[in-house]
C-alpha positions as CSV (number, residue, x, y, z in Angstrom):
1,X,0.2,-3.3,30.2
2,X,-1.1,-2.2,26.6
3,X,-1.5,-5.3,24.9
4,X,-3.4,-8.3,26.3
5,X,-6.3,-10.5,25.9
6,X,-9.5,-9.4,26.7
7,X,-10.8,-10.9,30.0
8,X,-13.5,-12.8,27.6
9,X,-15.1,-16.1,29.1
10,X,-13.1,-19.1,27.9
11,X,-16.4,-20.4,26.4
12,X,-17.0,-17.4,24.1
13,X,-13.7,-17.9,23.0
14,X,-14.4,-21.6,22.2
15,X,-17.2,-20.8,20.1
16,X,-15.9,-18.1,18.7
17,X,-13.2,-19.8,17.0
18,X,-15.3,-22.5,16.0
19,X,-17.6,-20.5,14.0
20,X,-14.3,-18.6,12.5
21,X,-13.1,-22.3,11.5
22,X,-16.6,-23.3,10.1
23,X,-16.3,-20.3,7.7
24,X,-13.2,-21.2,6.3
25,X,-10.6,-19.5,8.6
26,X,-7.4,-21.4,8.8
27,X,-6.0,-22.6,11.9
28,X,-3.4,-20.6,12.3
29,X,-5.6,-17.6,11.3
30,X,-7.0,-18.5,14.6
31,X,-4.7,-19.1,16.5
32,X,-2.8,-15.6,15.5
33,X,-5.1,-13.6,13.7
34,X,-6.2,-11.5,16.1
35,X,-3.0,-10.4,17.8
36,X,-1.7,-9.6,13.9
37,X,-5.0,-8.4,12.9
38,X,-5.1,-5.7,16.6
39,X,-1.9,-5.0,15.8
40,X,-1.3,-4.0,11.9
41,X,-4.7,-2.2,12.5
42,X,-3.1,-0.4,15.9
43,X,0.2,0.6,13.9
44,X,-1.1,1.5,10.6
45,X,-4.1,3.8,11.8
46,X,-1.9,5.4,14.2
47,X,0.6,6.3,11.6
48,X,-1.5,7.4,9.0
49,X,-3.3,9.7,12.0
50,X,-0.4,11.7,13.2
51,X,2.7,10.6,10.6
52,X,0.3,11.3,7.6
53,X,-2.1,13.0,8.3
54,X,-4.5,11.3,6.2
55,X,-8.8,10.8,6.7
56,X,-9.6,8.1,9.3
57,X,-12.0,7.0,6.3
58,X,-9.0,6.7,3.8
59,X,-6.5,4.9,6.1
60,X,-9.4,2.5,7.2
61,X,-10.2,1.6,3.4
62,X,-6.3,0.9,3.0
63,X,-5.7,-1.3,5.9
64,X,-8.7,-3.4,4.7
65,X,-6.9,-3.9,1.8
66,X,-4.5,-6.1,3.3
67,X,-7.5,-8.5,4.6
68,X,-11.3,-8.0,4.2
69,X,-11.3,-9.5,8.1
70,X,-9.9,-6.3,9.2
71,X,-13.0,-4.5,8.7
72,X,-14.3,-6.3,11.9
73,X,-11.4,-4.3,13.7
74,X,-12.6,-2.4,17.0
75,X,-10.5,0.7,16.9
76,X,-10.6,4.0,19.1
77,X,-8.5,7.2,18.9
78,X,-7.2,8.7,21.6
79,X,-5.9,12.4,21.0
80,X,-4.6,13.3,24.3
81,X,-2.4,10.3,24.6
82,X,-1.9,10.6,20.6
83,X,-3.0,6.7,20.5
84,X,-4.9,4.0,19.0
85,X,-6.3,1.0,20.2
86,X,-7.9,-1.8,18.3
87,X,-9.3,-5.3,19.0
88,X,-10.5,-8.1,16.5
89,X,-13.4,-9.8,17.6
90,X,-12.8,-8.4,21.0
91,X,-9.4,-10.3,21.2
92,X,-6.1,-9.1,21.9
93,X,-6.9,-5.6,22.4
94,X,-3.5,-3.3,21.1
95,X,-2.0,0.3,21.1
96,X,0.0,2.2,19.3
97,X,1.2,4.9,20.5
98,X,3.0,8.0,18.4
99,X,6.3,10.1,19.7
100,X,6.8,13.4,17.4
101,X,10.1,12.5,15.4
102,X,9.6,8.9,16.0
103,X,6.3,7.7,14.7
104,X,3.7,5.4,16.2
105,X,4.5,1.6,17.5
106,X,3.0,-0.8,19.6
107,X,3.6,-0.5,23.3
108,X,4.3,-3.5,25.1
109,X,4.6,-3.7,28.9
110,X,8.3,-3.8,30.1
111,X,9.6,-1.9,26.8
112,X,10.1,1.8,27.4
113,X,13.4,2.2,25.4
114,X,11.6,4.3,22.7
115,X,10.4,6.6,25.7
116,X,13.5,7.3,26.6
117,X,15.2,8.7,22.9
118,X,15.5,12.6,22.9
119,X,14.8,13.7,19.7
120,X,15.6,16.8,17.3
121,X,13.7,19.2,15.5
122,X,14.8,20.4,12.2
123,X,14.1,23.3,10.4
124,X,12.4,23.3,6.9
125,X,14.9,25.0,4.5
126,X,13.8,27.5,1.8
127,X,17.0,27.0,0.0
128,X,16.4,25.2,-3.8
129,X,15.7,21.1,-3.3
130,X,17.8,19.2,-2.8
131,X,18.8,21.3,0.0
132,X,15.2,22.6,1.1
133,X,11.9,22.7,-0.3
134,X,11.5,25.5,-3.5
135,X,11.0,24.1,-6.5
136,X,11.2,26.5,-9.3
137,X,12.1,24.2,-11.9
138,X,8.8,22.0,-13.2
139,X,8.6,21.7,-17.3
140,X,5.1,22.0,-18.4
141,X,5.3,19.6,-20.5
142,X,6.1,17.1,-18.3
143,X,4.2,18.2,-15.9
144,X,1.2,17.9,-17.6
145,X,2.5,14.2,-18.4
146,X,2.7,13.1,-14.8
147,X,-0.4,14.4,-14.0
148,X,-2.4,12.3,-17.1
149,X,-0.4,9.3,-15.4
150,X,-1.7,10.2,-11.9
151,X,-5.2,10.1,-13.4
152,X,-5.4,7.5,-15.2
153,X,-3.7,5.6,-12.6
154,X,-6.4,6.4,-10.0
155,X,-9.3,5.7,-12.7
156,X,-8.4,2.4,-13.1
157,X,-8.2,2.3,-9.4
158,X,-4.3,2.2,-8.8
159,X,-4.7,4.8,-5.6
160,X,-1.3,6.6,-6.8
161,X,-0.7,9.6,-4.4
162,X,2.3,10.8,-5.0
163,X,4.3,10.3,-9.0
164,X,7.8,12.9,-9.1
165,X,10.2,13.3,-11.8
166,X,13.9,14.7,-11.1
167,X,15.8,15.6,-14.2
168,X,19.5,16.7,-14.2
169,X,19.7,17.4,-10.4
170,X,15.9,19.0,-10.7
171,X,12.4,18.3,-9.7
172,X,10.8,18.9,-13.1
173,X,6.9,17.4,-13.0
174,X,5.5,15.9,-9.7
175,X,2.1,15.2,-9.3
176,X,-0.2,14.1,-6.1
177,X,-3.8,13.2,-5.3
178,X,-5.8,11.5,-2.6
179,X,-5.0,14.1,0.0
180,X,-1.2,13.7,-0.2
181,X,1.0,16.9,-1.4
182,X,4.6,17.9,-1.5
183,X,4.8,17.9,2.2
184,X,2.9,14.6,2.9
185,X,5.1,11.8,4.6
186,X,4.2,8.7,2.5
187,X,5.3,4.8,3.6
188,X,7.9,3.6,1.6
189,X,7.4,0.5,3.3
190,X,10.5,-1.8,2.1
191,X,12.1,1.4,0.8
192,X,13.4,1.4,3.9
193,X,15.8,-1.3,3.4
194,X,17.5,0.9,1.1
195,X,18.0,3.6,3.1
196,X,19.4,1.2,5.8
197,X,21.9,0.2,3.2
198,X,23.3,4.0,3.1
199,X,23.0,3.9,6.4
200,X,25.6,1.3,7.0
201,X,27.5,2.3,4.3
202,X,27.9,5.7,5.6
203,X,29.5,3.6,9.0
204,X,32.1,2.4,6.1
205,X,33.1,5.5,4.6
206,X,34.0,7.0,8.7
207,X,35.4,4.0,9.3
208,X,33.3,2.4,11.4
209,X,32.0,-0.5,10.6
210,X,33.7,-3.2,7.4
211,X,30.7,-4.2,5.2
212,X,32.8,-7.8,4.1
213,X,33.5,-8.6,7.8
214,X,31.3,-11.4,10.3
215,X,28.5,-9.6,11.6
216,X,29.7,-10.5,15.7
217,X,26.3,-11.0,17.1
218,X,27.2,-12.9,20.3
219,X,24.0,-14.9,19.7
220,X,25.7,-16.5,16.7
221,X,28.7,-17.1,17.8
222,X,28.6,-20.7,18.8
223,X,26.6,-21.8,15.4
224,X,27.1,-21.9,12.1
225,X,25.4,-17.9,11.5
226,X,28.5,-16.7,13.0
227,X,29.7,-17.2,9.3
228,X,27.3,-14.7,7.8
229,X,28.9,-11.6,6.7
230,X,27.6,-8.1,6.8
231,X,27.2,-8.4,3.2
232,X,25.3,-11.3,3.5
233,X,22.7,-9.7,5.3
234,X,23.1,-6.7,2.7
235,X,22.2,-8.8,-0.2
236,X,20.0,-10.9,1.4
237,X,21.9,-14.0,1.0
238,X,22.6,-14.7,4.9
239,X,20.9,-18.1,4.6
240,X,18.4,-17.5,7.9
241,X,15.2,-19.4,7.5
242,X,12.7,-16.7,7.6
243,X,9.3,-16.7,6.2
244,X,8.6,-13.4,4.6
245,X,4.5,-14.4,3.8
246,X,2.1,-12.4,4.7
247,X,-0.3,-14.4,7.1
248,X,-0.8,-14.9,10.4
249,X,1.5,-17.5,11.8
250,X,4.4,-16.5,9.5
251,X,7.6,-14.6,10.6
252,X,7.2,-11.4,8.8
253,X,3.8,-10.8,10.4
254,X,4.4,-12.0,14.0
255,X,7.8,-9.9,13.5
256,X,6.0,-6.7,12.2
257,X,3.0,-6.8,14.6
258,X,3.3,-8.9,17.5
259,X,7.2,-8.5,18.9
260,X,8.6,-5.5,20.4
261,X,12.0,-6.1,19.1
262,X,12.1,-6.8,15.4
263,X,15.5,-7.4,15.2
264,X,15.7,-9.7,18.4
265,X,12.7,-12.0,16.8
266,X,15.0,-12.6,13.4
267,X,18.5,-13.2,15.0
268,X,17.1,-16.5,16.7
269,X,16.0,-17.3,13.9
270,X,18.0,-20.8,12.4
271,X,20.5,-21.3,9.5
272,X,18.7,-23.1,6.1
273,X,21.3,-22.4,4.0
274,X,25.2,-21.7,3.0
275,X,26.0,-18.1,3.8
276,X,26.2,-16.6,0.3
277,X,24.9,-19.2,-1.6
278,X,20.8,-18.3,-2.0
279,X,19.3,-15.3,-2.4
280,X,16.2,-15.1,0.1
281,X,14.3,-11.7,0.4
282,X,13.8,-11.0,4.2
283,X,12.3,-8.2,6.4
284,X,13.7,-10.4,9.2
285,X,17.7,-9.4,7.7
286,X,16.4,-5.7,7.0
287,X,16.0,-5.6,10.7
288,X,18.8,-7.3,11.8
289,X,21.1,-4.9,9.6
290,X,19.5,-1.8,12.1
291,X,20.5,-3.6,15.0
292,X,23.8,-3.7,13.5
293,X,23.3,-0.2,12.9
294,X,22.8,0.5,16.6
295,X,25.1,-1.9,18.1
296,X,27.7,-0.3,16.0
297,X,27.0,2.8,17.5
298,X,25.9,1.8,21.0
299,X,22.5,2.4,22.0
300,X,19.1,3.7,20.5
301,X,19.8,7.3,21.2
302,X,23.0,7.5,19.6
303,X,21.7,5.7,16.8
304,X,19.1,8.1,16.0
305,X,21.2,10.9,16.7
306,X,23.9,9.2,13.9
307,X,20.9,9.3,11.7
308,X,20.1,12.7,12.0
309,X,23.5,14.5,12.3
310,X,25.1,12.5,9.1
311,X,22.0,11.4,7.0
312,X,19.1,13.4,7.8
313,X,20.2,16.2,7.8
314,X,23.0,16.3,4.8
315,X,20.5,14.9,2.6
316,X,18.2,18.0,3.4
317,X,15.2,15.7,4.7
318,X,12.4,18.1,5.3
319,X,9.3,15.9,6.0
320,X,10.6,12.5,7.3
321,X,10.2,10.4,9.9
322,X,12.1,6.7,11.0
323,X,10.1,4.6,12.6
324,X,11.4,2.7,15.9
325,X,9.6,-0.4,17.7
326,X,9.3,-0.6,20.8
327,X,12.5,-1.7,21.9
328,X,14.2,1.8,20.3
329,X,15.4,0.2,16.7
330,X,14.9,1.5,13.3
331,X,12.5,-0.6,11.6
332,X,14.7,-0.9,8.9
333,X,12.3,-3.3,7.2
334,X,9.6,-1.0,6.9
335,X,8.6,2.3,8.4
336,X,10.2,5.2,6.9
337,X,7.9,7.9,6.2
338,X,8.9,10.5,3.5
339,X,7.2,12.6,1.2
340,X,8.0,12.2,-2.4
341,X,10.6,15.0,-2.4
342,X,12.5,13.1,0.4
343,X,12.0,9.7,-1.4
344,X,13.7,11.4,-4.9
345,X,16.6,12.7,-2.7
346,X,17.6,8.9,-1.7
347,X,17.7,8.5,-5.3
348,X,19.1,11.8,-6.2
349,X,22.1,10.5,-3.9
350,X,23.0,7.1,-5.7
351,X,22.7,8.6,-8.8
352,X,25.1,11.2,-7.9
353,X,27.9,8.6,-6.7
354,X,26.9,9.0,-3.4
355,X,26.8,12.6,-2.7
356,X,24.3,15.2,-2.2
357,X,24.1,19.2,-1.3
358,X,28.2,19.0,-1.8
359,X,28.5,16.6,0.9
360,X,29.7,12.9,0.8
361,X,27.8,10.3,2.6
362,X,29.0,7.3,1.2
363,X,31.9,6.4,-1.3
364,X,31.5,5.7,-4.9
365,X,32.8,2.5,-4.7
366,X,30.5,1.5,-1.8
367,X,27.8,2.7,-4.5
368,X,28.9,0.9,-7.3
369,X,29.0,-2.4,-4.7
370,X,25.5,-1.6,-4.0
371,X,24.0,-1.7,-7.3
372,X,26.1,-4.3,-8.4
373,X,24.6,-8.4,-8.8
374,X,24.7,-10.7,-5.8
375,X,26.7,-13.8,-5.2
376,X,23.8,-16.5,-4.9
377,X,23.1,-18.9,-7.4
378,X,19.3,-18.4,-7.7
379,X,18.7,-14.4,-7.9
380,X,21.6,-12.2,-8.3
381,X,19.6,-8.9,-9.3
382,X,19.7,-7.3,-6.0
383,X,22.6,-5.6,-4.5
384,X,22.9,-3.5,-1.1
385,X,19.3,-3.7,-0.1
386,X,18.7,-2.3,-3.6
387,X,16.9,-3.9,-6.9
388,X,18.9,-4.2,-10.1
389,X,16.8,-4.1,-13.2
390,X,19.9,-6.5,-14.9
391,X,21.6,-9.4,-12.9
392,X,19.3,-12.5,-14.2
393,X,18.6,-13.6,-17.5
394,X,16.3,-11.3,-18.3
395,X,16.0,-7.4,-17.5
396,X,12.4,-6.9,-14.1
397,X,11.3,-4.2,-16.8
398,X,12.0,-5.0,-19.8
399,X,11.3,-1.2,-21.5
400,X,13.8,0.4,-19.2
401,X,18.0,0.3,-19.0
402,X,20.1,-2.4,-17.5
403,X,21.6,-0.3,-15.5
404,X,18.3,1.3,-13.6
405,X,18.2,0.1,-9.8
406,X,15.4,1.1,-7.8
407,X,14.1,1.0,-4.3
408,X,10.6,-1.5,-3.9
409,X,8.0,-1.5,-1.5
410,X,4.6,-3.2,-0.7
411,X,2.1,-1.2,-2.8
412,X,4.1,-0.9,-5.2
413,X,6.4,2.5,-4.0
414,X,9.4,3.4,-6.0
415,X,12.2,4.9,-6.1
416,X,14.0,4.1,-9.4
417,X,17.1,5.7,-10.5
418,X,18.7,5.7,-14.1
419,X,21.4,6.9,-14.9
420,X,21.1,6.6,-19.0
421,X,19.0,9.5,-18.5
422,X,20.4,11.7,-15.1
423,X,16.8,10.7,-13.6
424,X,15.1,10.0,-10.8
425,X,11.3,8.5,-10.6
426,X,9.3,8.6,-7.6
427,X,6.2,6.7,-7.5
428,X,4.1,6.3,-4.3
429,X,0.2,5.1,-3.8
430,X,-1.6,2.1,-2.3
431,X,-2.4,-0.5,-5.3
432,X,-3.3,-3.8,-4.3
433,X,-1.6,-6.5,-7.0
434,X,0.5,-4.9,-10.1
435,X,1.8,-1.5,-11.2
436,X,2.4,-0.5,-14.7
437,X,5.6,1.1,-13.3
438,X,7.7,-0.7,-16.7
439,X,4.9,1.1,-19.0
440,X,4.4,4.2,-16.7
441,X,8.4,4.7,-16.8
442,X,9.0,4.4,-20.0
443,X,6.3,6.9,-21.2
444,X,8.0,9.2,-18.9
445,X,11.5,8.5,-20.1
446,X,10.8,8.9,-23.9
447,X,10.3,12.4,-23.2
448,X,13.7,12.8,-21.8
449,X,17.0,13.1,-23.9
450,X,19.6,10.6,-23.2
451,X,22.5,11.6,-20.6
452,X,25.1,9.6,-22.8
């Protein structure tokens, strides 16, 4: 067994978290902190070892980011077993283990389904992106742009590592730093969620799956939740009661970094509200959408190879990987690494109506669904697992079109496409509170003509 408590004397423990709650810990930072805290370090530090590639020094300073507690963290590498462990405060000791094609997770005891998945290598194409990896098309101009944005970015201490511009159907600037290049799988952390939406949408066009149908989880079936449609989930108007805060004791935490099946931990979780009604934004639905994903098609291993055969591949994917837990799922919430190339041809793809290298993997009306406002009541500016820049009252950034939509993860990743201007804007990095991306957009933008 991987993961357990340290055999430490039940009096340490006593005191220990005693002196934690006399220096302002919460209690529930107590009672769970160090199973999160052993796991987010396990995870992280083994994906940014061998999915990366960055600096142990580097992915140290970013997971202390998330909590200056972390920096207590135990951690040893293991290179044979291509592993990490960590502990915090010598408590629930934790490993992450990688797989070449499917990332790192945390092992847990009785959970081998991730073993099991026989993966695929690709090849790396030299063909013109979007279909392989030569670029012959940057504008100096522009160029020289995205690299004064990628500067002052990282002056002011914004820890941008990867900013790409696609311009009628080409990459035309793109600009990296802190030991990220063209090559470099970056997290796209709720990014993800996007990509699950194209996922299932693809299931649509081959007619697979019905995206306005009851999702049929047997679990549900005797409850109200057997209501929730597939497009509930999508638009994150299911009703579930999940808590998407970031501490120790809430869902999204004990989800992410304590349970080897993501997507089993959110479907008990209990009805709040109407199907429909509210909009609530959950990793907990993001993951219950890629057990959809597999349940339509089965089992893990024919999941991934769905993945690879019709999006993967089509979309030309050179340096990518999809994350599973433990139990074999896509951790559709979260863990898709891509490098910014990758990232632009997700957006490449919606702006195109939902084709890419003269192949169709979903329809143009499943696209225009997508990107199109929500039925709840309280926040209709998200569509398929995608943000709408229109929708509400009032445009998220207010210098850009209506009509931009854009992919959004923690630390501020994007993937924002607009159509006003046949562009694509990739921006990945590691910033802890805002990005400029409104202002850093728009400068970009102003230099392009209009499409209309």
């Amino acid at each position: 067994m991987k993961r357990y408590l340290l055999a430490v004397p039940i009096g340490l423990i006593v005191v220990l978290l005693a002196a934690a709650y006399m220096v302002g810990l919460t209690p529930a930072f107590i009672i769970y902190g160090p199973s999160v805290g052993a796991g987010i370090g396990a995870k992280l530090l083994c994906s940014a070892e061998y999915v990366m590639g960055h600096s142990r020094a580097q992915a140290f300073d970013d997971l202390v980011q998330y909590s200056p507690i972390l920096a207590q963290l135990s951690v040893s590498y293991e290179p044979e077993s291509q592993a990490v462990t960590a502990s915090l405060f010598g408590l629930s000791e934790t490993t992450a283990t990688y797989i070449p094609g499917l990332g790192c997770a945390v092992d847990y005891s009785g959970f081998n389904q991730r073993q099991t998945i026989t993966t695929q290598t690709s090849e790396h194409s030299t063909q013109s992106w979007p279909a392989g990896s030569s670029v012959q098309s940057i504008d100096s101009r522009l160029q020289s742009l995205l690299d004064e944005i990628v500067a002052q970015d990282n002056a002011a201490g914004l820890n941008t590592r990867a900013l790409l511009l696609v311009h009628r159907g080409d990459i035309v600037a793109e600009s990296y730093a802190q030991q990220s290049d063209s090559t470099t799988p970056l997290l796209g952390w709720s990014m993800a969620k996007s990509l699950m939406s194209i996922m299932l949408g693809n299931l649509e066009m081959r007619g697979l799956l019905a995206l306005d149908a009851e999702s049929g989880f047997k679990q549900w079936q005797n409850d109200a939740r057997a209501d929730i449609r597939i497009s509930d989930l999508l638009t994150m108007t299911d009703g579930l009661d999940f808590s998407e805060q970031y501490n120790p004791g809430d869902d999204a935490t004990a989800m992410l970094f304590t349970s080897p099946s993501m997507a089993q931990y959110a479907l008990e979780r209990p009805l709040l509200n109407e199907p429909g009604s509210q909009f609530s934004y959950s990793s907990g639905t993001a993951n219950i959408l890629s057990q959809l994903y597999v349940q339509t098609l089965d089992s893990p291993q024919q999941a991934y190879d769905n993945f690879m055969t019709h999006i993967y591949q089509p979309m030309g994917m050179q340096n990518a990987t999809f994350e599973v837990d433990a139990s074999g799922m896509f951790v559709g919430s979260s863990y898709f690494y891509a490098s910014a190339r990758d990232w632009a041809r997700m957006g490449q793809l919606m702006l195109n109506g939902g084709t890419l290298n003269d192949q169709r993997l979903v329809t143009r009306e499943w696209v225009r669904r997508a990107t199109s406002p929500n039925s709840s009541a309280n926040n209709k500016a998200y569509g398929y697992q995608w943000w709408l820049n229109a929708g509400n009252g009032a445009l998220r950034m207010p210098d850009l079109p209506a009509t931009m939509f854009y992919a959004n993860g923690n630390r501020q990743q994007y993937v924002a496409v607009v159509p006003e201007y046949d562009a694509v804007l990739v921006r990945l990095g590691w910033t802890q509170g805002r990005y400029p991306a409104n202002d850093n957009f728009a400068r970009i933008l102003e230099q392009l003509p209009s499409a209309q």
